[in-house]
C-alpha positions in Angstrom: -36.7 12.3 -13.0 -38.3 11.2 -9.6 -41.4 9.0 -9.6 -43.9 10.0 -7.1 -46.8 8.4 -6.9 -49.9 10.1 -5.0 -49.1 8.3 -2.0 -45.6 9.9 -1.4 -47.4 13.2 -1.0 -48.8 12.0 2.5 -45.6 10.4 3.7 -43.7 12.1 6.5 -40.2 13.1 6.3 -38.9 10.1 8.1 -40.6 8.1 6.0 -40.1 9.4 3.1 -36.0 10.2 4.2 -35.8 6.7 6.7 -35.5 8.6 9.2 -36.4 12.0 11.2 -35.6 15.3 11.3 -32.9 16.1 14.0 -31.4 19.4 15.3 -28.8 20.0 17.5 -27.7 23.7 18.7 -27.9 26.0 21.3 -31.4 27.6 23.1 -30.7 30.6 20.9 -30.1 28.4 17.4 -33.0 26.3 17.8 -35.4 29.5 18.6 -34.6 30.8 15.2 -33.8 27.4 13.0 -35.1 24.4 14.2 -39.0 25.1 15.4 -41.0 22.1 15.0 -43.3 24.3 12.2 -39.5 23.3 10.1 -40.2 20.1 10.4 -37.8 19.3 13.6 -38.8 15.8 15.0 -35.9 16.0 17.1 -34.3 19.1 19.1 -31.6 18.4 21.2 -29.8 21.8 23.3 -25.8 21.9 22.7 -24.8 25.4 23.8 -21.4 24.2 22.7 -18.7 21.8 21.2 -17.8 21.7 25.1 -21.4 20.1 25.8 -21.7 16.2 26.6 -24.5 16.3 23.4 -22.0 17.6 20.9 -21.5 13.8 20.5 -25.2 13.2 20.0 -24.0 14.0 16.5 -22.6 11.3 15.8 -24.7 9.0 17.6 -27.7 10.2 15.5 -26.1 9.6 12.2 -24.1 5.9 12.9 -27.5 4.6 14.2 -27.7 0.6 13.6 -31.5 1.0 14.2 -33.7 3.1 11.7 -35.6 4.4 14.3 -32.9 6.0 15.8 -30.8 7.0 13.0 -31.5 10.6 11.7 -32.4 11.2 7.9 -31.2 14.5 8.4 -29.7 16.4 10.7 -28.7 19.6 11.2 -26.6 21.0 13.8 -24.7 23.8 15.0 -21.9 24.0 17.5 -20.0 26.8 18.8 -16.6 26.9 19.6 -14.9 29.7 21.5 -13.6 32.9 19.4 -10.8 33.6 21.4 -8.4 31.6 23.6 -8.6 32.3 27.1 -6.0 31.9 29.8 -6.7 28.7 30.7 -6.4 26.8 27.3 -10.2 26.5 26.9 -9.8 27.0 23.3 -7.5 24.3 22.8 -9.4 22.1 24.7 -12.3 23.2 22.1 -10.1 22.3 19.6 -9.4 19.0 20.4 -13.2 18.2 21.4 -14.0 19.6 17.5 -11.5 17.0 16.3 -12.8 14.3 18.5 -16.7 14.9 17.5 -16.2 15.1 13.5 -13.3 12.3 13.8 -16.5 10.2 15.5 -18.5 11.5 12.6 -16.3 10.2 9.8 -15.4 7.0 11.3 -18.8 6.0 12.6 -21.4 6.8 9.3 -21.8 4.6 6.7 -20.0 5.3 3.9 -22.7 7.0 1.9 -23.5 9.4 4.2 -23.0 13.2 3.2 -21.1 15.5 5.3 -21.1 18.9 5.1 -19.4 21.3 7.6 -18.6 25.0 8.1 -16.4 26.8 10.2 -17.4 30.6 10.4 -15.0 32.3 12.3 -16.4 35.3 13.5 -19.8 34.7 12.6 -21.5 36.6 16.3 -19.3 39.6 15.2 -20.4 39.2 11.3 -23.9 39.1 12.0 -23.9 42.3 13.9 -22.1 44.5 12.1 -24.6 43.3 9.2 -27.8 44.4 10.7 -25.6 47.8 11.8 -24.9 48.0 8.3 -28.3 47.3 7.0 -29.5 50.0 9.5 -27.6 52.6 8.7 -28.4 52.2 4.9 -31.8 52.1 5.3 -33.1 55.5 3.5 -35.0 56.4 6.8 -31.6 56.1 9.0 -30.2 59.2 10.7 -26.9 57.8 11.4 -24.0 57.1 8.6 -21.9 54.1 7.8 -18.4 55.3 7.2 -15.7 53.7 4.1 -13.5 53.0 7.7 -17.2 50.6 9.3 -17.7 49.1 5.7 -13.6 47.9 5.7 -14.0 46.5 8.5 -17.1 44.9 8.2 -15.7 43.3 4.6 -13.0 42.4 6.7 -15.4 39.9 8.8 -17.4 38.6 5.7 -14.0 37.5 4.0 -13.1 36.2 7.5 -16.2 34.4 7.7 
């Protein structure tokens, strides 16, 4: 059982978590997840794992100083879906290892991690709202046995 007294009700998150509110994603991300009416004390733009501020990550969450260090943060990075001629995507690769190998290594040890990898998400999330559309009691168009396979396909992918 917590015990709050009435003063905890007019703490701020960083106080009442040691430290602020941080999110780190692309233009796009932030728009929809990280507005400051979420309680965001800090937004920082990483359009990709590619991006010098993927290893703001880190950074935010080894912080020697409270005042720097992040009581939660919430990111999102994108990687490349599909490797391109020039090896982009393993270079992608090895920057993902290099950021959560930094993340391990450099938080304390009581620190909770949690990542996901959604492969496919952009492609997930479209043929979702498609879906939902052409559903939707009103719609003139169909959504064919063939469409919902392969949308499955993508959620189980996902």
């Amino acid at each position: 059982k917590i015990n709050r007294n009435d003063n905890s009700k007019s703490l701020s998150f960083a106080q009442r978590n040691e430290g602020s509110c941080v999110c780190v994603g692309s233009n796009d991300w932030i728009s929809k997840y990280a507005n400051a009416t979420y309680g965001a004390h800090h937004v920082l733009s990483c359009e990709s794992i590619m991006d010098t501020m993927a290893m703001s990550v880190p950074s935010w969450i080894s912080s020697d100083k409270p005042g720097k260090r992040a009581g939660f943060l919430w990111a999102s990075m994108n990687c490349g879906e599909k490797k391109s001629a020039d090896g982009q995507w393993k270079n992608e690769i090895r920057r993902l290892n290099e950021v959560l190998g930094a993340l391990v290594n450099r938080s304390p040890f009581n620190t909770p991690i949690l990542v996901v990898f959604q492969r496919n998400y952009k492609k997930a999330l479209s043929l979702s709202q498609q879906r939902k559309a052409a559903l939707n009691v009103k719609s003139t168009c169909g959504w064919s046995a063939a469409q919902d396979n392969v949308w499955r396909q993508y959620l189980e992918d996902c």
